[in-house]
C-alpha positions as CSV (number, residue, x, y, z in Angstrom):
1,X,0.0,0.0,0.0
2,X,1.6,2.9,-1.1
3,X,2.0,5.9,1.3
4,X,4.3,8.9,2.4
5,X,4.1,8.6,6.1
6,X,6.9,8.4,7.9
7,X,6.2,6.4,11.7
8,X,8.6,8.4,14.3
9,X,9.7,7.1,17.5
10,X,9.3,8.7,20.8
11,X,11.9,11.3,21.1
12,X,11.0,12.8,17.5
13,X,7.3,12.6,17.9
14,X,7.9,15.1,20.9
15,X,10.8,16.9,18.4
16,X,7.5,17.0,15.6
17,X,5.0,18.2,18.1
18,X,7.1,21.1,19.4
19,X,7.5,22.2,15.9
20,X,3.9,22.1,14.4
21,X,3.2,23.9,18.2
22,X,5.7,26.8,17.1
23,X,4.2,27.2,13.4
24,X,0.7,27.1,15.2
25,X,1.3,29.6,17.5
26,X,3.1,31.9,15.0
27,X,-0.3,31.5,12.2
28,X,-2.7,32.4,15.2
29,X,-0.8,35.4,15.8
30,X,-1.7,36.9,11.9
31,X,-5.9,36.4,13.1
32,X,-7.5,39.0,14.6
33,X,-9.3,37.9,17.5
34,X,-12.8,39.1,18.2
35,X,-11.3,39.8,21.9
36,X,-8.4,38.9,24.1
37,X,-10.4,35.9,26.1
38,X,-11.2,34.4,22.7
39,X,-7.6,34.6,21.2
40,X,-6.4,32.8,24.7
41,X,-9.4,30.0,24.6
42,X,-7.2,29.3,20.6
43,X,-4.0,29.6,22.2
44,X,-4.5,26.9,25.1
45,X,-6.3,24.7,22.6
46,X,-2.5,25.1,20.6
47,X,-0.6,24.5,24.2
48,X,-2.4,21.7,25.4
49,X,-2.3,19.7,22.1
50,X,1.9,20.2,22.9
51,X,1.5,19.3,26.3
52,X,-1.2,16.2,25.5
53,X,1.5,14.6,23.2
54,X,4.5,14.7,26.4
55,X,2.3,13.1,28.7
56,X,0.6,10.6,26.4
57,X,4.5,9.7,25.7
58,X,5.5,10.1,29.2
59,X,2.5,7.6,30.8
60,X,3.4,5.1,28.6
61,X,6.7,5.1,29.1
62,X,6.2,5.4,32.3
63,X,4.5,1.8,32.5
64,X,7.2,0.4,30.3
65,X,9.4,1.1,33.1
66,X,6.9,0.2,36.1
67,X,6.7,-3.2,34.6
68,X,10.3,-3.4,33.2
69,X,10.8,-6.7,35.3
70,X,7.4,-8.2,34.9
71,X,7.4,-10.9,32.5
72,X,3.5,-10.7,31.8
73,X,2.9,-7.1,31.8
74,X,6.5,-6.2,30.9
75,X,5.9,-7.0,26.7
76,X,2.2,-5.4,26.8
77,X,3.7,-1.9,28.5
78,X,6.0,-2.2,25.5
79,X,3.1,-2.9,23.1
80,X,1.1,0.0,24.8
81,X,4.2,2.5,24.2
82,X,4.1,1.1,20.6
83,X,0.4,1.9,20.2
84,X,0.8,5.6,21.6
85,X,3.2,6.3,19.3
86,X,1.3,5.2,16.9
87,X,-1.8,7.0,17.1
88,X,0.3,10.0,17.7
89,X,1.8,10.0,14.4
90,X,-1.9,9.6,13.2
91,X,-2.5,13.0,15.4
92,X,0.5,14.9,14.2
93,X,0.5,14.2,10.6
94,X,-2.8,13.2,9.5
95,X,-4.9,15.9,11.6
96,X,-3.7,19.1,10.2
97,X,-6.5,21.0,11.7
98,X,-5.2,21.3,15.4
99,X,-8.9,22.4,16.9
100,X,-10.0,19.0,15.1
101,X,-6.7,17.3,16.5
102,X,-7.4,19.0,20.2
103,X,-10.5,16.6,19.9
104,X,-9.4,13.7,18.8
105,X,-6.0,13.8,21.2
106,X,-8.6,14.0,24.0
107,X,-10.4,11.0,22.8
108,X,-7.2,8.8,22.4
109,X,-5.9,10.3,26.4
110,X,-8.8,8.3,27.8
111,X,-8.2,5.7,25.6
112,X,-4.9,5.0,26.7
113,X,-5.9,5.8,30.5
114,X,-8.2,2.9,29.7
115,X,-5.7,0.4,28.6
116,X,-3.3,1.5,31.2
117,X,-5.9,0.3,33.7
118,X,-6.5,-2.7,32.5
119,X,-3.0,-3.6,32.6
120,X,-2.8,-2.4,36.1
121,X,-5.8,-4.7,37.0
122,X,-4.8,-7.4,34.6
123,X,-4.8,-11.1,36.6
124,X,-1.8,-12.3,34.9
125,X,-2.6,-15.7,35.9
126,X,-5.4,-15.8,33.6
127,X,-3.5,-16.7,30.6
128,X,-6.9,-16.3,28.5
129,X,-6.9,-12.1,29.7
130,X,-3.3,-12.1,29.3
131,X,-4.2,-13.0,25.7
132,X,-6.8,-11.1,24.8
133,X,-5.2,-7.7,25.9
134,X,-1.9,-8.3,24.0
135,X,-4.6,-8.9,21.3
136,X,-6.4,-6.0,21.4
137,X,-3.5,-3.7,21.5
138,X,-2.1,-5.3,18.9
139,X,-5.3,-5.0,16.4
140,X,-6.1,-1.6,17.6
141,X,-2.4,-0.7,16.5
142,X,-2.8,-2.6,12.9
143,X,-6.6,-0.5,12.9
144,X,-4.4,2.9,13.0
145,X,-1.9,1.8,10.7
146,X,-3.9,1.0,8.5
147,X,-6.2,4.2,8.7
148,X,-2.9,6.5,8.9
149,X,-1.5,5.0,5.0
150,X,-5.2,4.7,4.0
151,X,-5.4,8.6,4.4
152,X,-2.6,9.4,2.3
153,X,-3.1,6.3,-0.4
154,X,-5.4,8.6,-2.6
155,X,-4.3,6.9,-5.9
156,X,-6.1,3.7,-5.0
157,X,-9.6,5.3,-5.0
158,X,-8.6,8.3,-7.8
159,X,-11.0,6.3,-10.4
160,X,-13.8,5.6,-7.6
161,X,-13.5,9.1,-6.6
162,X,-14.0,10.7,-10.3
163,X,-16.8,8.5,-11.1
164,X,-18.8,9.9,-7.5
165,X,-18.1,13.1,-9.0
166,X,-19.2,12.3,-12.6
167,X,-22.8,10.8,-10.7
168,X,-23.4,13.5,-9.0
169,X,-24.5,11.6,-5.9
170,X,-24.9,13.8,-2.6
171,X,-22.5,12.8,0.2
172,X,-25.9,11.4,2.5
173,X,-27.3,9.1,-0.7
174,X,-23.8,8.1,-0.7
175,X,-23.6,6.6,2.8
176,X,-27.1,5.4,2.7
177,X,-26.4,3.2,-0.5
178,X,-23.8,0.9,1.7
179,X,-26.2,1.3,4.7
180,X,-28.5,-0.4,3.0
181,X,-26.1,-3.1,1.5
182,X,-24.7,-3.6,4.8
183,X,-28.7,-4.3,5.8
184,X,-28.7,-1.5,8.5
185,X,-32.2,0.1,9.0
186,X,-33.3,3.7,9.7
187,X,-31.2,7.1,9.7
188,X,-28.0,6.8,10.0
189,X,-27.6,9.4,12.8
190,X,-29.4,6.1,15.4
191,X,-27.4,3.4,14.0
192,X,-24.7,2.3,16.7
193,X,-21.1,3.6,16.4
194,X,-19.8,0.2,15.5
195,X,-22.5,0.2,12.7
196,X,-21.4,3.9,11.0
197,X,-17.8,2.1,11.8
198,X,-18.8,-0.5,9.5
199,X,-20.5,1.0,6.7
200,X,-17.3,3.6,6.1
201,X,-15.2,0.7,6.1
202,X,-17.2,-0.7,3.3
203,X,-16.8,2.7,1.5
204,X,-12.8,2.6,2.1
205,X,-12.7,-0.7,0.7
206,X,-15.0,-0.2,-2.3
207,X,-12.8,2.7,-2.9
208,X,-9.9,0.6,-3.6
209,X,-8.1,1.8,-0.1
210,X,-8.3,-1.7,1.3
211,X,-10.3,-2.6,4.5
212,X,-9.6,-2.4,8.2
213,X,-12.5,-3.9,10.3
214,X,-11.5,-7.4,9.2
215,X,-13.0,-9.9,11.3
216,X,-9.6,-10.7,13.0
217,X,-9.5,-7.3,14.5
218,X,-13.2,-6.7,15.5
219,X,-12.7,-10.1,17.4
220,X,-9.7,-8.6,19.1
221,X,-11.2,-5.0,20.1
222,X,-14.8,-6.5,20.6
223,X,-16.5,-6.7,24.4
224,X,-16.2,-10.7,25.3
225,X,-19.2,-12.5,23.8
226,X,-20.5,-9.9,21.3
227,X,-18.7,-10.9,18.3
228,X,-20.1,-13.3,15.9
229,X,-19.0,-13.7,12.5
230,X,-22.3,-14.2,11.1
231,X,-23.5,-11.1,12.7
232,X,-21.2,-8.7,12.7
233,X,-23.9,-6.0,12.9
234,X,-24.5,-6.7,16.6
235,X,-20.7,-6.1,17.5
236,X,-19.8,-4.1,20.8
237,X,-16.3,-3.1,20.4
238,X,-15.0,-2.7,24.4
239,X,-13.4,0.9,24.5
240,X,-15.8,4.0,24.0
241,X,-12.9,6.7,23.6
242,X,-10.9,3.9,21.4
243,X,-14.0,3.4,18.9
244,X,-14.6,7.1,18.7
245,X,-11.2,7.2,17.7
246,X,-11.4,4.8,14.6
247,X,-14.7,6.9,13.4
248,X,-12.8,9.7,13.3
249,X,-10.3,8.5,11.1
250,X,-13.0,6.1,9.0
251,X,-15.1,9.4,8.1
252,X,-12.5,11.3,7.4
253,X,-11.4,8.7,5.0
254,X,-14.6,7.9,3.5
255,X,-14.8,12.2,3.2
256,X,-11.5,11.8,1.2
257,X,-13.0,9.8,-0.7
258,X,-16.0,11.3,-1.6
259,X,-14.3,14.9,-2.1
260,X,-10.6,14.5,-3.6
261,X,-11.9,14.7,-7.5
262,X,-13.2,18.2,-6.1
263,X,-10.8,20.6,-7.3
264,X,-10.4,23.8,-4.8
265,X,-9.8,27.1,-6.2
266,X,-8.0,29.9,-4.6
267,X,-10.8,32.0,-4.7
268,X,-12.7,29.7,-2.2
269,X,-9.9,30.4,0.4
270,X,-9.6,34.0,-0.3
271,X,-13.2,33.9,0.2
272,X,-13.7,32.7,3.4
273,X,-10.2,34.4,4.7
274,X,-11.2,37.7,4.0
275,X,-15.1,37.0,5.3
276,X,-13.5,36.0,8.6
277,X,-10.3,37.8,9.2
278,X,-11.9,40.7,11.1
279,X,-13.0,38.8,14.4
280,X,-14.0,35.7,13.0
281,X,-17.2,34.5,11.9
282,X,-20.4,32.5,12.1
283,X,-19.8,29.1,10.4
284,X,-23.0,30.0,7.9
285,X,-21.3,33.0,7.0
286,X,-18.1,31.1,6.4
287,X,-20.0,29.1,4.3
288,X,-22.0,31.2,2.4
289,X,-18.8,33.2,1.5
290,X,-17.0,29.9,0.1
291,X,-20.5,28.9,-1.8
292,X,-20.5,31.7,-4.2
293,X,-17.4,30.9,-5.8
294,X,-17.6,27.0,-6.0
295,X,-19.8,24.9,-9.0
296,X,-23.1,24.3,-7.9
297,X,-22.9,20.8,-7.1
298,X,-20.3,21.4,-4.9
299,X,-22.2,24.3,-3.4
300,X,-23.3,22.9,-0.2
301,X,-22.6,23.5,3.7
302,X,-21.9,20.2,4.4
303,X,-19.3,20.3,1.3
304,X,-17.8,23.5,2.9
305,X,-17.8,22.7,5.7
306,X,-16.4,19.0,5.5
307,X,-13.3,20.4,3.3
308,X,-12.7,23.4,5.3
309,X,-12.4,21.2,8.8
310,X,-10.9,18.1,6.8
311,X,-8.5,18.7,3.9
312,X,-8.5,23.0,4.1
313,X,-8.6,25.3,1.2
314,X,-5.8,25.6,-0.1
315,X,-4.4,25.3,3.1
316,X,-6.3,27.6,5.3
317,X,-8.4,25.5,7.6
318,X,-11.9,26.8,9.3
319,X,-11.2,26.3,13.0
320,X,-13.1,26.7,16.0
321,X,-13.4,26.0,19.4
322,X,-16.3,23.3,19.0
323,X,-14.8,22.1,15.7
324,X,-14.5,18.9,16.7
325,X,-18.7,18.7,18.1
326,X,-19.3,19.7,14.8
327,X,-17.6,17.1,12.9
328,X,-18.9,14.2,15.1
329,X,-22.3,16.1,14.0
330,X,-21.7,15.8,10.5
331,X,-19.8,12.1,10.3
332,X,-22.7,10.6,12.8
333,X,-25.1,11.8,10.7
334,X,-23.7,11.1,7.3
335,X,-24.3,14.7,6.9
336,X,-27.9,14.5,6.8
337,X,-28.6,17.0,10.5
338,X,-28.3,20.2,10.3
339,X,-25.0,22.2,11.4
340,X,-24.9,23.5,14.7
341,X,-23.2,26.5,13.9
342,X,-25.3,29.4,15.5
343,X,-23.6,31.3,18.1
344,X,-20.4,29.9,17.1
345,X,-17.4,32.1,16.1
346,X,-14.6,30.3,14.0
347,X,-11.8,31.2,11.9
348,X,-9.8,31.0,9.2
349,X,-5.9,29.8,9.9
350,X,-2.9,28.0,7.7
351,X,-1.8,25.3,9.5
352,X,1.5,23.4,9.1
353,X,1.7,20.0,7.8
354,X,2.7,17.4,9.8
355,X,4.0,14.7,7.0
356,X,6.2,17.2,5.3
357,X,7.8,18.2,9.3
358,X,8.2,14.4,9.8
359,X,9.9,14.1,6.4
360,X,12.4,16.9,7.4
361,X,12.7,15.2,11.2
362,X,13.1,11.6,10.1
């Protein structure tokens, strides 16, 4: 599977988070703020995604040394440390939007807090627990992998993505159409997060990206008794904050996917910079500012708003304090609810990108 990431280890994941935290802070600086508590609320967003990376690296390391000695728990702290790093290259180089990354570096703390704990509590006489927690690390890491390389493999789904153009097929009638082959009922917004889970990872593999959710790795993250090959459907997969993590990578994917034959113009970014440089904006008006100068089948909120949070025009990102409520919003409902954006100021910012830093680091 072709792909330009580059995996760092520990020392230059904290070297490439240090840097993208100095770019960040620098870009903020050009906005002008609607006031001085609202540039500080964007500013401790940018300090604690820094800080979030050290101490996700520092707990886990932490365990690798607590359990240095421990035969049993000794090669899972390891696999643990593994897995951090991991998801933070996923973070750091695949989440360029660092109010979207603020959200998903929260999700992947408790995560990690999680498996910590259950290492802590593990009864390493119970060879069949031992088992099953080396397990799930281990598929949970090969999940991210796989999502990170999947991000950046765009040639695979280049023919699948120019015929979605060519149909003209809205991003919801998209979705639905592997709802239904998948045999899941109703809107998508009540199916179950393992179920959206599954239906983007039909998407991603119909795409020609490949497939993660094989059934080797929903047995290995699934609660004890829920799996069943034959019904996949009814799956509970055991960590919240470590499923909400795969759906955030799986829609962003699938978004890929449905958007990358869209080209973006300049014009759309100089649209929405200049509509939100003076004190930032409401997310319509964002919007409505990027509509006018885009083809009418790409003229859409949801379109907008999906690029602007996702892939950025033209490298300006829309970024906001609730961005990341407002893309679990839009990916759990397949873009079918309407955007809550009222009341809501966000911005327009560049952002630096975190493959091309970990090219120059590695």
């Amino acid at each position: 599977m072709a792909s330009d990431i580059i995996f760092l280890n520990d020392a230059k994941l904290r070297t490439l988070a240090d840097m993208i935290h100095g770019i960040e802070r620098k870009n903020l600086g050009d906005l002008n703020f609607a006031s001085t508590t609202e540039e500080v609320v964007y500013l401790r967003i940018c300090n604690n995604n820094l800080q979030s990376v050290g101490n996700l690296l520092d707990q886990s390391g932490e365990t690798v040394r607590k359990y240095k000695s421990d035969d049993v728990r000794g090669p899972i702290a390891v696999l643990i440390h593994s897995y951090t790093e991991t998801c933070l290259n996923n973070a750091l180089q695949i989440f360029n939007n660092y109010t979207l990354r603020r959200d998903y570096l929260d999700k992947l703390t408790s995560h990690l807090q999680n498996l910590i704990k259950e290492l802590d509590d593990l009864d390493t006489s119970n060879h069949a627990d031992v088992a099953a927690l080396n397990d799930q690390i281990k598929h949970y890491n090969e999940a991210v992998i796989n999502y990170t390389k999947m991000t950046q493999n765009t040639r695979a789904s280049e023919d699948f993505s120019r015929r979605l153009r060519s149909s003209g097929i809205d991003f919801p009638t998209f979705v639905k159409k592997y709802q239904t082959i998948l045999g899941f009922s109703g809107p998508f917004d009540k199916l179950t997060d393992e179920q959206k889970l599954l239906v983007y990872d039909a998407i991603i593999e119909a795409s020609g990206r490949g497939k993660v959710l094989s059934h080797k790795v929903l047995k290995a993250i699934a609660l004890p008794g829920s799996f069943s090959s034959n019904e996949v459907k009814h799956i509970s997969i055991k960590d919240v904050f470590g499923k909400a993590m795969l759906l955030k990578n799986a829609a962003s994917i699938t978004w890929d996917v449905y958007t990358s034959d869209h080209p973006i113009r300049t014009a759309t970014r100089d649209a929405i910079v200049e509509i939100a440089k003076k004190g930032g904006a409401l997310l319509e008006d964002i919007v409505t500012a990027a509509i006018v100068t885009l083809e009418i089948a790409e003229a859409t909120s949801l379109f907008v708003t999906g690029v602007g949070f996702v892939a950025g025009f033209v490298g300006g990102y829309i970024v906001g304090e609730i961005a990341g409520a407002v893309f679990d919003a839009i990916f759990g409902s397949a873009g079918n609810n309407p955007l809550p954006n009222k009341d809501h100021i966000f911005y327009v910012a560049t952002m630096p990108d975190g493959k091309e830093l970990a090219r120059i680091i590695a």
